[in-house]
C-alpha positions as CSV (number, residue, x, y, z in Angstrom):
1,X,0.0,0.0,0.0
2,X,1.2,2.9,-0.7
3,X,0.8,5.9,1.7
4,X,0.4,9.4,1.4
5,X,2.4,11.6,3.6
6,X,1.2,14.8,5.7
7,X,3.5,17.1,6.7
8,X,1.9,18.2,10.2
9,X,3.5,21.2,11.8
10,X,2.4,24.1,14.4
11,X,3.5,27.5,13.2
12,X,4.5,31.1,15.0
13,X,5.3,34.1,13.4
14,X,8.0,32.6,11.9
15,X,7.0,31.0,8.5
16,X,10.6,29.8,6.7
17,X,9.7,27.1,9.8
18,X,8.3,25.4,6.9
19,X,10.8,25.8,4.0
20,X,13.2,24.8,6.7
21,X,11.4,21.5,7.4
22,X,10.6,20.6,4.3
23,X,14.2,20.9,2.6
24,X,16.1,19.3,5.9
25,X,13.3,16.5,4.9
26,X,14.7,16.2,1.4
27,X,18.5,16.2,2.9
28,X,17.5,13.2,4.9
29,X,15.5,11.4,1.5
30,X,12.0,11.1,3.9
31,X,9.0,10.5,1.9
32,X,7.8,14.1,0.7
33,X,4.7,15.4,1.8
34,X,1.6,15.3,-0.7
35,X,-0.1,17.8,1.7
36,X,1.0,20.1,4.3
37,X,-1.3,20.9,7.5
38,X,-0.3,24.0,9.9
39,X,-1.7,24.7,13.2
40,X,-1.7,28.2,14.0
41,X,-3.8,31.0,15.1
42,X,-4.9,34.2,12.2
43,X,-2.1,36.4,12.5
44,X,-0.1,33.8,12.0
45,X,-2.3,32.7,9.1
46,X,-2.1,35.7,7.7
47,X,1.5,35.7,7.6
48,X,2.3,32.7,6.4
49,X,-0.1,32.9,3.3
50,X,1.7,35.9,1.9
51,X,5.4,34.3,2.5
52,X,4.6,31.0,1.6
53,X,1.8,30.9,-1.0
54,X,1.6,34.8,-2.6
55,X,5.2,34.9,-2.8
56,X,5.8,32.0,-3.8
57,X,8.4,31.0,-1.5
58,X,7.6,27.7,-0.8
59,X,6.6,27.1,-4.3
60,X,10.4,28.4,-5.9
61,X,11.7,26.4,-2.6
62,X,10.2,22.8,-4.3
63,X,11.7,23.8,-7.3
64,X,14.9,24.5,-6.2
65,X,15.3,21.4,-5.0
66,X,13.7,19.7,-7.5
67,X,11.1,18.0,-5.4
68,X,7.6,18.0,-6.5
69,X,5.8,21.3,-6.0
70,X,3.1,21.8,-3.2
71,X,1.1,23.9,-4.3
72,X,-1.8,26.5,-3.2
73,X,-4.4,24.2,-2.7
74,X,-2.0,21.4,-0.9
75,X,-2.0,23.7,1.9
76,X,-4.6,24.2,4.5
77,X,-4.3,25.9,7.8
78,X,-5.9,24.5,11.4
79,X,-6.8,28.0,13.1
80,X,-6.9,27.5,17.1
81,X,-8.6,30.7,17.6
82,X,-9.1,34.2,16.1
83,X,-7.0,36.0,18.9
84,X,-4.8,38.2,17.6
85,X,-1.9,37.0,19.0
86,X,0.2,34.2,21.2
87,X,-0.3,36.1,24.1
88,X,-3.9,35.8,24.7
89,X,-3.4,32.0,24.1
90,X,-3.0,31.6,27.7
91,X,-7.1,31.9,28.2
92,X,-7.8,29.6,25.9
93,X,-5.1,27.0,27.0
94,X,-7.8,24.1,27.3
95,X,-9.0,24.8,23.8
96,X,-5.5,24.8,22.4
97,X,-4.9,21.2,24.1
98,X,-8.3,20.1,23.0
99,X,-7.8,21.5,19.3
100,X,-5.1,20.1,18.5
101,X,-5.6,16.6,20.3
102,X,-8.8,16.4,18.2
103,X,-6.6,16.7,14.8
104,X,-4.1,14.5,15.6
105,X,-6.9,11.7,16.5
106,X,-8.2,12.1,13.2
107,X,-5.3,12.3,11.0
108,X,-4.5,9.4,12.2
109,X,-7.6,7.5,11.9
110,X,-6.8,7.3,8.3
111,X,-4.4,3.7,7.7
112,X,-3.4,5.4,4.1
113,X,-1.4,8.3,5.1
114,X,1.1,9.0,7.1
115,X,2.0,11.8,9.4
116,X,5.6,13.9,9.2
117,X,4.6,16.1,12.7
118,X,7.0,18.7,13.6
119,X,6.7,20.8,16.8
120,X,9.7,23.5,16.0
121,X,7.3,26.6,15.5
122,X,4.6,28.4,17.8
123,X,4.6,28.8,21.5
124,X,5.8,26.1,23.9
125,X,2.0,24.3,25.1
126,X,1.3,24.0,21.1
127,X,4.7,22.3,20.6
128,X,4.2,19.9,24.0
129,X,0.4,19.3,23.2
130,X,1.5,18.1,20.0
131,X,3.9,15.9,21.0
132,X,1.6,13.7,23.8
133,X,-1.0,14.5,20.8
134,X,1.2,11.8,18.7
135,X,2.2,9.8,21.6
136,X,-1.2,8.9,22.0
137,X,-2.1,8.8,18.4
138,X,0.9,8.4,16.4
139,X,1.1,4.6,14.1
140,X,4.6,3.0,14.3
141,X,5.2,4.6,10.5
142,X,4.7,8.1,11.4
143,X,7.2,10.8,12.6
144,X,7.6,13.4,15.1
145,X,10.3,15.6,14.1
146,X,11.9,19.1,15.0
147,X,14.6,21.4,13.2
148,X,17.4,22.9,14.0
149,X,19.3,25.8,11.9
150,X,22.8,27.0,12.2
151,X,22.9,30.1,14.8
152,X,23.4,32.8,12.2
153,X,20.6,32.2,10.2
154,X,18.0,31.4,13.1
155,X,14.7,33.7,13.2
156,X,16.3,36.1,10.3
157,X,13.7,37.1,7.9
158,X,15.3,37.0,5.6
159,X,16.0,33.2,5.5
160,X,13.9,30.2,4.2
161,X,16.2,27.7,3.0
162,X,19.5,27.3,2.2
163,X,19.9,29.1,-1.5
164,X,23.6,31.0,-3.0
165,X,22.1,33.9,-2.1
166,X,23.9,36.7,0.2
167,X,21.2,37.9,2.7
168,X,21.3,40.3,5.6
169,X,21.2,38.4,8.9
170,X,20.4,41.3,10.9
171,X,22.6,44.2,12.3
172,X,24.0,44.8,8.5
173,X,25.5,41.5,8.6
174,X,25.7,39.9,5.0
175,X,25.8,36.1,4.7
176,X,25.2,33.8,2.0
177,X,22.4,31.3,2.4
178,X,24.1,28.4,1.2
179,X,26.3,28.0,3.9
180,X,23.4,27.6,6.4
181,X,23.0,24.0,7.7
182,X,19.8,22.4,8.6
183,X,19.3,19.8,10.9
184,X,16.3,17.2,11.1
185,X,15.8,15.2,14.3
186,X,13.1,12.9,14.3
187,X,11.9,9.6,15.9
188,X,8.9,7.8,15.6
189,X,5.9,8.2,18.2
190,X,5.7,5.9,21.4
191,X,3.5,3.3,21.1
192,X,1.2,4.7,23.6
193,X,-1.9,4.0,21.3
194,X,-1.2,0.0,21.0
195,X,-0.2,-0.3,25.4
196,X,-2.9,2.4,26.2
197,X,-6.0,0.4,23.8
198,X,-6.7,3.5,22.0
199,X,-9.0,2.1,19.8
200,X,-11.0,4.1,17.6
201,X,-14.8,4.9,19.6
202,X,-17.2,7.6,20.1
203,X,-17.3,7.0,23.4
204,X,-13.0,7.5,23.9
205,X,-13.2,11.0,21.2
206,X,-15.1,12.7,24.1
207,X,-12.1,12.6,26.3
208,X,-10.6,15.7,26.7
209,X,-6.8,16.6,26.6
210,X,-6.5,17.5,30.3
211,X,-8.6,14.1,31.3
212,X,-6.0,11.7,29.2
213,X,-3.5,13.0,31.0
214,X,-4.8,13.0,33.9
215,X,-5.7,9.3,33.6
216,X,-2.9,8.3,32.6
217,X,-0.7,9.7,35.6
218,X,-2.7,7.9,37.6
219,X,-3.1,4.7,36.3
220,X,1.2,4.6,37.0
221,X,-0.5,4.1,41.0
222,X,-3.3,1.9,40.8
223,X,-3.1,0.7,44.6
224,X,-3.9,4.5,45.3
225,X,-7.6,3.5,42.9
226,X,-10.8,3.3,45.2
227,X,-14.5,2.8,44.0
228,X,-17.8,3.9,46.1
229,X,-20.3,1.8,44.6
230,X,-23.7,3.7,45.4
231,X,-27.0,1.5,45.4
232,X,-29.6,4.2,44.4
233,X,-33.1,3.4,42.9
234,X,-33.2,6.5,41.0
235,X,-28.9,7.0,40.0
236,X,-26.9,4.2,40.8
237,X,-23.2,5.1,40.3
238,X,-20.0,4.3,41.0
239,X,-17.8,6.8,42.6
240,X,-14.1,6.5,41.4
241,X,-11.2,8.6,43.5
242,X,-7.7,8.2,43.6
243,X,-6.7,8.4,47.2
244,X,-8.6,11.4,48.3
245,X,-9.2,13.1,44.9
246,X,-12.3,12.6,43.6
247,X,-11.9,11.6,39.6
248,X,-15.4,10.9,37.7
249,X,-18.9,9.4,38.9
250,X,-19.9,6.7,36.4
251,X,-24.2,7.0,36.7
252,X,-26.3,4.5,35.8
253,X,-29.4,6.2,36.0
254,X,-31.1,5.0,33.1
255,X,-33.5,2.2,33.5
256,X,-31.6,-0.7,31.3
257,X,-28.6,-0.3,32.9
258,X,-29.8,-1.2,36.3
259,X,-28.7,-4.8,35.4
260,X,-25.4,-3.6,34.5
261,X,-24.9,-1.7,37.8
262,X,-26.5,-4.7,39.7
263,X,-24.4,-7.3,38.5
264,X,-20.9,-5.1,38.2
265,X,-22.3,-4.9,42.6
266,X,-22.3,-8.3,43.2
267,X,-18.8,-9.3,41.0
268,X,-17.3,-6.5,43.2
269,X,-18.7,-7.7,46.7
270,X,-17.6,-11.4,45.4
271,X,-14.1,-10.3,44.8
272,X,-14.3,-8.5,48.4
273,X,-15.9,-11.1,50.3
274,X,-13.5,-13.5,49.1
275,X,-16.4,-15.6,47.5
276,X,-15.6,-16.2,43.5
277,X,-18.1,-16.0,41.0
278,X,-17.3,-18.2,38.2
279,X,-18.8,-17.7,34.8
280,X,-21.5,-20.2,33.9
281,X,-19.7,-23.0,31.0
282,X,-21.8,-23.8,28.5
283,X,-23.0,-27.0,28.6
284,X,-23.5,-29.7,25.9
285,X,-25.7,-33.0,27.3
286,X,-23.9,-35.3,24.2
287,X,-20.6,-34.0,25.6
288,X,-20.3,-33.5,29.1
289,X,-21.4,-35.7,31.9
290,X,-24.6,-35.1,34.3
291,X,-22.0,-34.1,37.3
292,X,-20.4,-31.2,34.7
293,X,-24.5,-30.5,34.0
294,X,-25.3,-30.1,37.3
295,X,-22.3,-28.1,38.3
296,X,-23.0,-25.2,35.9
297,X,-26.7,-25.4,36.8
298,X,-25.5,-24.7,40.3
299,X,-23.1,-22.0,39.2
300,X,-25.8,-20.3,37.2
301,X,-28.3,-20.4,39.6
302,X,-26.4,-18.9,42.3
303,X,-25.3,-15.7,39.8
304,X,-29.5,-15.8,39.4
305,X,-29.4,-15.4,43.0
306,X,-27.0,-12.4,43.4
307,X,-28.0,-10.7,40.6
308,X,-32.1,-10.7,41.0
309,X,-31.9,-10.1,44.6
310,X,-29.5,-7.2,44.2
311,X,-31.8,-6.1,41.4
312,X,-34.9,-6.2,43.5
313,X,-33.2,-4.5,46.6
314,X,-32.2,-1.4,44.7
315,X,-35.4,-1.3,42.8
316,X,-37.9,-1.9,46.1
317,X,-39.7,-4.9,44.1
318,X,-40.2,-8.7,44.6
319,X,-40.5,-8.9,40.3
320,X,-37.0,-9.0,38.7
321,X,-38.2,-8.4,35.1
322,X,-40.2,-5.6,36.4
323,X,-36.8,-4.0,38.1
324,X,-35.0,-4.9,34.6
325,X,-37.5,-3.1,32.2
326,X,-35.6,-4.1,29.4
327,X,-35.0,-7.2,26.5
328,X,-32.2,-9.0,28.7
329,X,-34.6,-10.3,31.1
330,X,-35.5,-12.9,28.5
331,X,-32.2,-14.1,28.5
332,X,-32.1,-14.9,32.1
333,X,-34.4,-17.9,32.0
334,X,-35.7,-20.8,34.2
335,X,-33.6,-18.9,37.7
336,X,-30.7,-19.8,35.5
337,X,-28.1,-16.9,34.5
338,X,-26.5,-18.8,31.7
339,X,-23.0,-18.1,29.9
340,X,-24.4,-15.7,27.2
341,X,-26.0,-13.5,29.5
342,X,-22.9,-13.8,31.6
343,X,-20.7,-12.6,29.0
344,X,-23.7,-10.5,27.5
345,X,-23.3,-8.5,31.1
346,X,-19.7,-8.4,31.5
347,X,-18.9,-6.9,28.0
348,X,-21.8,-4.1,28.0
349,X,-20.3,-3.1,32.2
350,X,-17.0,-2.6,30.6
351,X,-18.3,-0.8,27.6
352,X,-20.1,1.4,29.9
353,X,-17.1,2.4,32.2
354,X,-15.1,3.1,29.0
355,X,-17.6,6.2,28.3
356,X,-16.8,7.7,31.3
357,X,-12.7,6.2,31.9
358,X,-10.3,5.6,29.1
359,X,-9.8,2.5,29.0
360,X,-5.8,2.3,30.2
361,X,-7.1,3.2,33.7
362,X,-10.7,1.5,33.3
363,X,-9.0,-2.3,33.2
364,X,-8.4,-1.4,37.0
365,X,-11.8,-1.5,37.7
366,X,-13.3,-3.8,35.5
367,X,-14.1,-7.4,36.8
368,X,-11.3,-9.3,35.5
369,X,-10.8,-12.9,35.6
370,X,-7.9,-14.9,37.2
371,X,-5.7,-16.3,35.6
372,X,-7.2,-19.7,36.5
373,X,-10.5,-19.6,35.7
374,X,-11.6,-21.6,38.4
375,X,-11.1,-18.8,40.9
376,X,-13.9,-16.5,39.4
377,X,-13.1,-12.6,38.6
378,X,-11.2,-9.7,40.5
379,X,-11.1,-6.2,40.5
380,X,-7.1,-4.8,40.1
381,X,-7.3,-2.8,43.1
382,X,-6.9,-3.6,46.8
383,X,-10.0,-5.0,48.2
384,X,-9.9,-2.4,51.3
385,X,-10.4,0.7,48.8
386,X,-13.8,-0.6,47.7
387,X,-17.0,0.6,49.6
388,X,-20.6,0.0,49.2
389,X,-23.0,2.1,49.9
390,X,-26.8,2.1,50.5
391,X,-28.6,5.9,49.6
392,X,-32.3,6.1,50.5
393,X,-34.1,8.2,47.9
């Protein structure tokens, strides 16, 4: 397959930033970008449209070199906001991080092209953003880069690339272009996407910048995880804190995911009490012998148990279908929770913290089975740090 390359970069006031990228990237023989992206605010638009495009700098630049030429419409501009300038970037700091996380995510959504990002221009937070922004994002094939020019041609305005051209440097100092150097240093993206199970989900894109990082520090201290599971008839939640800092309340208020909060209750009082709660085995009567059939009838009955009666002691009813009021109660048949169900229940609870948890801290609280599956499921966090709690409405 062959891949299209994206030349990614966030951009000051300074526009040869992108000359000076793209010809250290043809000194190196990296693929040349087919398209080139810039993250900057309007002034900085502004500017670069009338050095790189009207002039026709980066145009003469491409043919210098004798690389393909990117032309007018191979350029786009990703504006974080219309202030006027840097400075008032510092009260919008959140939609910076949130901006530019949000482009990365979907730049790289797309298998067929690859992504050349370099942080060298703009203020500092754009540059760090977009380096966690392709830590978290970046594929194995794409590239994070940044440039380095030789000290007498750095931030002269006169400069774009290296050209036999004599220029003034500043101060009435004459210098020829062609005896500036360039250098490219680039490494790939850490393959936070692949450990982290970054997967591509509606539910993950509302994450915001400031919450994936936050998340992420403290998933590096899971024993300092607690949960306050809150039985509620009306907003059952669970309450997740990281010592004494409350993180996110995970509700489930709405009346088909009662079950869900009922039966993630009684795997977490079964991993606290000590008392394992195996999954039901499917059971085949040509196959398996009347003791293995009456085992898992057993071990499906007694998840029946904890699950209905949970059910009907949140809900204040003696009728578990009622307390359900939804589909799955069909699937919980003859006082028998059977393996489907089981496995119905465990992958929609899961799903369902992942809306409100990313899902590298999430696998600390999501009932987890041992690694013999004879000893039932655990939760990755000390038993001592989870609570129950009963609220009267």
């Amino acid at each position: 397959m062959t891949q299209k390359t994206i030349l990614l970069a966030t951009l000051g006031k300074f526009p040869q930033i992108i000359t000076e990228t793209l010809y250290a990237i043809h000194q190196e023989g990296f693929e040349w970008p087919a398209e080139v992206i810039i993250i900057t605010n309007k002034e900085c638009k502004d500017i670069a449209i009338k050095a790189l495009l009207e002039n026709s700098l980066l145009e003469n630049m491409c043919r210098d070199i004798g690389k393909p030429v990117i032309k007018h419409e191979d350029v786009s501009f990703l504006t974080i906001t219309e202030h006027d300038n840097f400075e008032d970037f510092i009260s919008v700091e959140n939609e910076i991080e949130n901006f530019i996380m949000d482009a990365v995510r979907a730049l790289t959504e797309d298998a067929e092209q690859q992504i050349h990002a370099v942080y060298t221009g703009g203020i500092k937070t754009m540059s760090t953003i977009l380096c966690r922004a392709m830590d978290f994002y970046g594929r194995p094939f794409d590239r994070l880069s940044s440039i380095f020019v030789s000290k007498d041609f750095q931030r002269c305005d006169s400069f774009y690339y290296p050209k036999d051209q004599v220029i003034d440097v500043g101060a009435g100092t004459l210098l020829n272009a062609k005896n500036a150097t360039i250098t490219l240093r680039t490494t790939r993206p850490l393959p936070h996407k692949g450990k982290l199970n970054l997967k591509k989900s509606s539910a993950f894109d509302t994450f915001s910048y400031a919450e994936l990082i936050k998340f992420l520090e403290y998933s590096s201290s899971p024993e300092e995880i607690k949960i306050e599971i809150i039985e509620n008839q009306f907003n059952p939640c669970i309450n997740v804190l990281w010592g004494d800092i409350f993180l996110k309340k995970i509700s489930f208020a709405k009346g088909e995911r009662r079950g869900l909060f009922c039966f993630y209750a009684i795997m977490a009082e079964g991993y606290v009490k000590n008392e394992e709660i195996n999954r039901p085995i499917k059971i085949d009567p040509k196959k398996h012998s009347q003791t293995h059939i009456d085992n898992a009838r057993i071990a499906a009955q007694k998840v029946f148990k904890l699950f209905t009666n949970k059910l009907m002691t949140i809900e204040g009813t003696k009728d578990f279908r009622e307390a359900l009021k939804d589909s799955s109660a069909d699937s919980i048949q003859n006082e028998e929770f059977h393996a489907g169900a089981f496995d119905t229940y465990l992958n929609n609870v899961k799903s369902h913290i992942q809306r409100y948890i990313p899902p590298y801290f999430s696998i600390f609280i999501e009932p987890t089975q041992r690694s013999s599956k004879k000893l039932g499921y655990e939760i990755l966090i000390p038993r001592k740090n989870i609570s129950f709690h009963r609220l009267e409405d």
